[in-house]
NUMAR-991280 format. One line per 5 residues: number of its first residue (from 1); their letters; for each residue x, y, z of C-alpha. Coordinates in steps of 0.05 Angstrom, whole numbers, plus 5000, padded with zeros to 4 digits. Layout:
BEGIN
NUM	A	X/Y/Z  ... $
END
This chain:
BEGIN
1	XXXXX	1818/7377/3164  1881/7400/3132  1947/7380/3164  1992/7436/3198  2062/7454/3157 $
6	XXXXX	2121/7414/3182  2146/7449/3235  2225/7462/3239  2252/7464/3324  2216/7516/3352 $
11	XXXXX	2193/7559/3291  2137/7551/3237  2161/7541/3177  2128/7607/3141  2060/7593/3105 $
16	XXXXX	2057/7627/3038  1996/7638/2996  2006/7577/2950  2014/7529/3011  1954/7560/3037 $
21	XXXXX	1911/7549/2968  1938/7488/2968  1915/7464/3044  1842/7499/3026  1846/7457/2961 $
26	XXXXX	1859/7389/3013  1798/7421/3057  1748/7411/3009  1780/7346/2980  1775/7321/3036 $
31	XXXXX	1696/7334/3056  1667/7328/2981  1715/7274/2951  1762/7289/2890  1709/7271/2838 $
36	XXXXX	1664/7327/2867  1719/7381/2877  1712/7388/2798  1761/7433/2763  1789/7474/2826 $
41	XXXXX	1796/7547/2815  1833/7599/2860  1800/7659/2853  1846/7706/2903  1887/7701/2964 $
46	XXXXX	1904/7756/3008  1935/7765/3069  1903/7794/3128  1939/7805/3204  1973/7722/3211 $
51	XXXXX	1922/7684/3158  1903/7669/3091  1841/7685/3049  1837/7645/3001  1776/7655/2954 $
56	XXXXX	1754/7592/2914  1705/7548/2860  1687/7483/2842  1633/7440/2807  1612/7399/2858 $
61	XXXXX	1603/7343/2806  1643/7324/2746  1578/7316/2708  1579/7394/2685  1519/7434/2687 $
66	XXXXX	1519/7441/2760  1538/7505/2782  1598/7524/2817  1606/7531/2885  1648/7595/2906 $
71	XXXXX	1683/7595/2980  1726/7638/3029  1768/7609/3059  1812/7620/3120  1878/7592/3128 $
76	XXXXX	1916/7605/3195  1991/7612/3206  1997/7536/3226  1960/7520/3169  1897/7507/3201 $
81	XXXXX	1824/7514/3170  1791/7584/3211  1724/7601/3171  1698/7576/3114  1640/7622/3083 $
86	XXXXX	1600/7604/3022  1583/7654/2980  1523/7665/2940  1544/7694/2869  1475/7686/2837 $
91	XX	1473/7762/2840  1534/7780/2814 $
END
């Protein structure tokens, strides 16, 4: 799971949407191993009420030919992990 931001006294220290790609990026790191987080790709990040979508792909292998696996991802204030949604883009 991704580490909170450093915290500074009693206040967060603000997230910002390239923090949070960049904790949802760890996420997924983390579960699948660098080798099969293949060629990371933010796709969006928006802001909604105190959190972070952040919509991403990867290969799950290095190989190639495997297709890519697109997420949502959310990304809370403390820089938490909330949801994570796969989504199925075969029909797109």
């Amino acid at each position: 799971m991704a580490k909170p931001v450093d915290k500074i006294g009693t206040h967060q220290k603000p997230l910002g949407g390239k923090e949070a790609s960049r904790i949802a990026r760890e996420y997924f790191t983390e579960i699948h191993g660098a080798f099969n987080v293949w060629n990371f790709e933010v796709e969006s990040v928006t802001r909604e009420k105190q959190n972070w979508k952040i919509r991403c792909s990867f290969a799950p292998t290095s190989t190639g030919g495997a297709p890519r696996s697109t997420y949502e991802v959310e990304v809370k204030e403390d820089g938490t992990i909330g949801r994570v949604n796969r989504i199925d883009t075969t029909n797109t």
